[in-house]
C-alpha positions in Angstrom: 181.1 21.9 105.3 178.6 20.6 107.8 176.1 18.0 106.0 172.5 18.5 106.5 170.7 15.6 108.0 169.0 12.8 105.9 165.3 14.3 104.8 166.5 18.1 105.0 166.8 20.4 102.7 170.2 22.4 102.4 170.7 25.9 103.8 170.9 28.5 101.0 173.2 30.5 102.6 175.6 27.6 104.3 177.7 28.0 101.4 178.5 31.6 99.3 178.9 29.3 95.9 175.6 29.1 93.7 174.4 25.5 93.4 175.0 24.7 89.6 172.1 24.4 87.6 171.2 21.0 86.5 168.0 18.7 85.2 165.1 18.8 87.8 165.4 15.9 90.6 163.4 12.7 89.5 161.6 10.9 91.9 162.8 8.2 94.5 164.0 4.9 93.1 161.0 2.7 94.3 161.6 -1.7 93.9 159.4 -3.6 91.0 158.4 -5.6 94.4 157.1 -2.4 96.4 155.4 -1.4 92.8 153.6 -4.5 92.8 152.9 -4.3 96.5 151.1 -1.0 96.0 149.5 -2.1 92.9 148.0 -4.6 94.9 146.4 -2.2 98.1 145.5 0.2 95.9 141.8 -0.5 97.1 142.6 -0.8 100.7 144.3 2.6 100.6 141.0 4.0 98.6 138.7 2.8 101.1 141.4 4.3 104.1 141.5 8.0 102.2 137.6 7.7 101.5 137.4 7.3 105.6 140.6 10.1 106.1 138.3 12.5 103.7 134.8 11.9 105.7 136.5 12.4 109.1 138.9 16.1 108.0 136.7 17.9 105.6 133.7 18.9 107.0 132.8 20.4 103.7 133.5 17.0 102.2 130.3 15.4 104.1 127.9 18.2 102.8 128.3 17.4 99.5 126.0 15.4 97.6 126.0 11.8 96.8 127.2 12.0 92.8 130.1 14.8 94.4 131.0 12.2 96.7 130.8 9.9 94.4 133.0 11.8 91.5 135.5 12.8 94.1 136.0 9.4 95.5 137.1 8.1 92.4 139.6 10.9 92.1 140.8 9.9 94.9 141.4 6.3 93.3 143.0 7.3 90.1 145.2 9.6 92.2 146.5 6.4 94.4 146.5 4.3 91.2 148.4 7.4 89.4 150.7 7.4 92.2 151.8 3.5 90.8 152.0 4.6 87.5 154.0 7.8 88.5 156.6 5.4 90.1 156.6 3.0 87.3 157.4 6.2 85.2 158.3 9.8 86.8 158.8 11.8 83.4 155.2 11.9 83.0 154.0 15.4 81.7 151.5 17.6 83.8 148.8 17.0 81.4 149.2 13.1 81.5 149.1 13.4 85.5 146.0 15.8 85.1 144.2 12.7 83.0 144.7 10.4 85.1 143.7 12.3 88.6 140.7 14.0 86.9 139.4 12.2 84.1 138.3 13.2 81.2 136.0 15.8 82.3 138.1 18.4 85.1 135.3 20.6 85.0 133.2 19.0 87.1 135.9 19.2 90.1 136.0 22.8 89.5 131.8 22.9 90.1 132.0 21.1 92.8 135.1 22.2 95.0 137.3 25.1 94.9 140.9 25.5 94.0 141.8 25.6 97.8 138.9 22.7 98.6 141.0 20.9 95.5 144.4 21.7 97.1 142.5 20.1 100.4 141.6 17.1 98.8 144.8 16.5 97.4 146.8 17.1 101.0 144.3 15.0 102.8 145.3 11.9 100.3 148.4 12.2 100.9 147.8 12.1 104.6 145.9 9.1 104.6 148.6 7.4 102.1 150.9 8.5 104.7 149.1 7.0 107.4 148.5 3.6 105.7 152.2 2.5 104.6 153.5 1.6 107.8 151.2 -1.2 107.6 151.6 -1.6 103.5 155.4 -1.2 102.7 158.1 -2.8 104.6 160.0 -0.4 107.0 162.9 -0.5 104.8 161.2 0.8 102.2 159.0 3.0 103.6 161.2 5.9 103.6 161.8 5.5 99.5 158.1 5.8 99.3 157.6 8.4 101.5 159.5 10.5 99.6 157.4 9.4 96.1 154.7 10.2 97.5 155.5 13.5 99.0 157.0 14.4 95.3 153.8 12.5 93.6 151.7 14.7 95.9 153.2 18.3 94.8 153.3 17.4 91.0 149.4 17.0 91.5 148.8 20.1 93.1 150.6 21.9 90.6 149.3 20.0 87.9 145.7 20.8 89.5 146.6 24.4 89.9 147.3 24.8 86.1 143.9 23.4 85.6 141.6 25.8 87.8 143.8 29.2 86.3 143.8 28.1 82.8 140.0 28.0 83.4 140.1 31.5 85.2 142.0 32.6 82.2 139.2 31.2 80.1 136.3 32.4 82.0 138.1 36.0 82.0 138.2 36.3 78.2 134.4 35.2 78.1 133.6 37.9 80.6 135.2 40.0 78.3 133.7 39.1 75.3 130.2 39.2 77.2 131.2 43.2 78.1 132.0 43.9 74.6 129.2 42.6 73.3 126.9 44.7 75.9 129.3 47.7 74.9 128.5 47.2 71.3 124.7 46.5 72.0 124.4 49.7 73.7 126.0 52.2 71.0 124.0 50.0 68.2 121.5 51.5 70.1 119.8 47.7 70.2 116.1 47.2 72.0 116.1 47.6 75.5 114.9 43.8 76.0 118.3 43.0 74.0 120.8 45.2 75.9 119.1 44.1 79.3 119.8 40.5 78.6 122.9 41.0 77.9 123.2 43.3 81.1 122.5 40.5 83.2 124.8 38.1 81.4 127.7 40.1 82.5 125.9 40.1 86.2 124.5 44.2 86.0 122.3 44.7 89.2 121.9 48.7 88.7 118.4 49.3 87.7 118.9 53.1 87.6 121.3 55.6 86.8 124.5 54.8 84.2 127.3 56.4 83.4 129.2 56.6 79.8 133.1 57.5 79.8 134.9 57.8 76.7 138.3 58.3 76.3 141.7 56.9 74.9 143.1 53.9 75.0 146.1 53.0 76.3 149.1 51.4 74.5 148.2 48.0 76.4 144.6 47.1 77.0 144.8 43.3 77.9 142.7 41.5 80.0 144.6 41.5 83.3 144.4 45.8 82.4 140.5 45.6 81.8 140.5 43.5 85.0 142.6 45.8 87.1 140.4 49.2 85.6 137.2 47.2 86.7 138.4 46.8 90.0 138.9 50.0 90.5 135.9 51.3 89.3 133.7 48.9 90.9 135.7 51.2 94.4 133.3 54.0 93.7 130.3 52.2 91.3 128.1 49.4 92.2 128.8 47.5 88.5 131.3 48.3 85.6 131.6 47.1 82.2 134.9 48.1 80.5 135.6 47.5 76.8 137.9 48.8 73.7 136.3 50.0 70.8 138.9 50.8 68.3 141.8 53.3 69.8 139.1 54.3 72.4 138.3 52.7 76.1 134.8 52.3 77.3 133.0 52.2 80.4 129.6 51.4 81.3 129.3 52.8 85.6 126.2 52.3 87.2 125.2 52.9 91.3 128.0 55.5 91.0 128.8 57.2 94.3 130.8 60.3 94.4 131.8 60.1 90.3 133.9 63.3 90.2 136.6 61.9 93.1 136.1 58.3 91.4 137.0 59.5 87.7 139.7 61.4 88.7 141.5 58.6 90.1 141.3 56.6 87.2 142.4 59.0 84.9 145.8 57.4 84.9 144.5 54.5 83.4 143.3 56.1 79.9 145.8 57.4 77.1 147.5 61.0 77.2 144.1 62.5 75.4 140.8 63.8 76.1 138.1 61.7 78.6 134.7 62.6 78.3 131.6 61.3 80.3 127.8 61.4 79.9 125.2 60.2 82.8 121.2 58.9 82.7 119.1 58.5 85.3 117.3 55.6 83.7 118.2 51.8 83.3 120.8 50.9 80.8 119.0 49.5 78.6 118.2 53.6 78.0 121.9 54.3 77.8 122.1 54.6 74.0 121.5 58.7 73.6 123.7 58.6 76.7 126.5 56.9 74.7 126.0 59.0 71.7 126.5 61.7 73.8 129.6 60.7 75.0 131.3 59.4 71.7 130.0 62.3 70.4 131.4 64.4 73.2 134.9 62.4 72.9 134.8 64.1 68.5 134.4 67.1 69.5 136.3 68.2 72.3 139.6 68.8 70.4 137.7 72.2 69.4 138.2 73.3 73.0 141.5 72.8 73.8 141.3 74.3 77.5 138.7 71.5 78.5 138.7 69.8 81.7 140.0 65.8 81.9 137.2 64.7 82.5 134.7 67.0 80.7 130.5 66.2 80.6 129.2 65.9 77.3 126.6 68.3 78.4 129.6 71.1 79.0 130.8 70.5 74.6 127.2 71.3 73.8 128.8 73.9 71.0 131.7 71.6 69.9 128.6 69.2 69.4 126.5 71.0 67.9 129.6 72.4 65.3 130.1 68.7 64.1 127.2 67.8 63.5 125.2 66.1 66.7 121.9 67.1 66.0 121.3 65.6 69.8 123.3 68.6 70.7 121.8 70.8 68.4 118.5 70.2 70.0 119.8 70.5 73.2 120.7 74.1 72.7 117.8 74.9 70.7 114.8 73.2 73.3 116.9 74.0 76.6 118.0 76.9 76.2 116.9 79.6 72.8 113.3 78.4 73.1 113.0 79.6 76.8 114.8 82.6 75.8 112.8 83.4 73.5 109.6 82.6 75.6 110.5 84.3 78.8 110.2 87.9 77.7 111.9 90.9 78.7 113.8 91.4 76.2 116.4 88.5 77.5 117.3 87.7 74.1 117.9 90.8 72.6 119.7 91.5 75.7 122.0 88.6 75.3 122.6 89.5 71.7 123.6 93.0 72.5 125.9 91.9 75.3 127.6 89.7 73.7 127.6 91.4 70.2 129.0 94.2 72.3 132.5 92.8 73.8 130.7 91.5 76.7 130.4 95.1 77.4 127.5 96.3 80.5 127.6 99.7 78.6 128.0 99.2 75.3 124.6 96.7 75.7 123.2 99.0 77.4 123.4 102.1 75.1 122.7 99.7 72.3 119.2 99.2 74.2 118.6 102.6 75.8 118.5 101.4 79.4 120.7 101.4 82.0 123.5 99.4 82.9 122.0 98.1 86.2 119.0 96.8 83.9 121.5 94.7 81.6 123.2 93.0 84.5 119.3 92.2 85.8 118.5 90.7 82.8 121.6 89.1 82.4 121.1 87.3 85.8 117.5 86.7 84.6 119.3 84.8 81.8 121.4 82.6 84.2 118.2 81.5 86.0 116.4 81.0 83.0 118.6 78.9 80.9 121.4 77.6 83.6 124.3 79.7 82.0 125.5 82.5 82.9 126.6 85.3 80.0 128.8 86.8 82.0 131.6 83.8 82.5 132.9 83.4 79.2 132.4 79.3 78.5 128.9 80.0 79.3 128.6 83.1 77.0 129.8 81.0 74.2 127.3 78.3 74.8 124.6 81.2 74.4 126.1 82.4 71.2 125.5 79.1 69.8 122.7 78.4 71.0 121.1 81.9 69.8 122.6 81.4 66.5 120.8 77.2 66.1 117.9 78.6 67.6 117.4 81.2 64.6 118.3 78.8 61.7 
């Protein structure tokens, strides 16, 4: 076997045997006299990666003074970590962390970025590179090349950690925020209440919401809540998702095109039904509109031929049948009262015709008139009311409402 060169890593496939497994590689054996050489320049090589850092980040020199300030002293507990690192390499991630960041890492992550952070940390090691020639003696220099190179990617991971443990934590808040604005809404909380918390969770909508009710999947953790968001946010201008119970919420508002949008993310709720409800107002209206929906969600095991996803507004008899007195007044308001105020003899007509078998002749014997004038009236009905007596569905919605209207 050919052996690599000195600095190179080996080939993976130059050899058909798997490298045994072993402990992880510690770093570069470094002299107690190069340690206390290093110790000693550790504020020339400060002042050199200060000057490395205003001359390659541009973004560096439009920070403030204090940012400047904060991040120039990570920079001199990362060379000083760097001593300490050599003078023990088993140090654990959340040592090295301490020691680069100090005791408060947040404020990195307000100033810089994870890929600014990543930055800082490569441009160190630049400058550090830069520097030893004239630190270290050249027979040494290789040794600490090396410790720094290994110093250097410990760091970055170690930083890393930091900024997604925090993403992690600001996920679950974001989610605690949503359920909390999910909760607020079906309380049926004041407006001023459910608006604040509207905008803690960033809603920018100020009109039209849409509720969607359905069930929950087997596994509703966060990185599923932040994939469904996602989604939905394809086809709505915000979204709020959240679990209540064995059901999954959502809260769309700015929704273009919601038919195409629901249907592809169907997949994401359980196996049963899915039922949605819309307002034109702001969300801090949204309560009847979430009734409506949960509501909705109840009842439509009493129609077992309903659509996936179904309106609220089309399980106005399911509704009604278990109790929603929304729904009851829906059907009584929208559609017996201008029944019974349009004339014509629409509602007796309706009765007959469905009292009948849905039969043209048998209504229109039962009336004395002729067939042609119970398929006019019917029609009338349609325009009057939005439901059409002759489609089945529809016909049932009538009867319903007929029979709420007269109690």
């Amino acid at each position: 076997m050919t052996a690599s060169p000195p600095g190179s890593l080996p080939d993976p496939a130059a050899s058909a045997d798997p490298a045994p497994a072993g402990p992880p590689p510690t770093a570069p054996h470094v002299d107690e006299e190069i340690l206390r050489l290093l110790q000693s320049q550790v504020g020339t090589l400060t002042t050199a990666v200060n000057r490395h850092l205003e001359e390659q980040l541009p973004w560096y020199r439009q920070l403030s003074t204090d940012e400047r300030a904060s991040l120039r002293l990570i920079a001199q507990r990362g060379i000083q970590g760097l001593v300490n690192w050599l003078e023990d390499p088993d140090h654990r991630s959340l040592t090295l962390v301490n020691e680069l960041l100090g005791s408060a890492p947040s404020d990195l992550m307000r100033t810089v970025s994870l890929q600014r952070a990543l930055q800082l940390v490569r441009s160190i090691v630049e400058a550090v590179e830069l520097r030893l020639p004239a630190v270290v003696p050249a027979e040494a220099q290789q040794a600490t090349l090396e410790a720094v190179l290994r110093y250097s990617r410990e760091c970055a991971f170690a930083v890393a950690d930091v900024y997604a443990r925090a993403a992690e934590s600001r996920g679950a808040w974001d989610s605690r925020l949503e359920a909390l604005l999910v909760d607020s809404v079906l309380r049926g909380e004041p407006a001023e209440q459910i608006d604040s918390r509207a905008a803690a969770v960033g809603w920018r909508s100020a009109d039209g919401v849409v509720v969607v009710v359905g069930d929950a999947p087997e596994q509703t953790d966060a990185l599923f809540l932040s994939h469904l968001r996602r989604q939905c946010q394809r086809f709505a201008a915000d979204a709020v998702v959240g679990v209540q119970g064995d059901r999954l919420v959502l809260f769309l508002g700015g929704v273009e095109g919601l038919e195409a949008g629901l249907e592809r993310i169907m997949p994401r709720f359980g196996q049963g039904r899915v039922v949605y409800s819309r307002i034109d107002g702001p969300i801090g209206r949204a309560h009847e509109c979430a009734e409506a929906a949960h509501s909705g969600y109840t009842a439509a095991a009493a129609w077992p031929q309903a659509p996936r996803p179904v309106a609220a507004e089309d399980l106005l008899p399911e509704r009604a049948l278990a109790g929603d007195d929304a729904a009851r007044s829906v059907l009584r308001e929208a559609v017996f009262a201008p029944l019974s105020t349009a004339g014509n003899g629409l509602m007796e007509t309706v009765s007959a015709y469905i009292g009948g078998g849905h039969s043209l002749e048998a209504a229109a014997r039962e009336l004395f008139v002729h067939p042609n004038t119970v398929r006019y009236r019917l029609r009338r009905v349609s325009d009057v009311t939005g439901w059409d007596p002759m489609v089945p569905r529809d016909a049932y919605v009538l009867q319903t409402a007929l029979a709420v209207g007269r109690l």
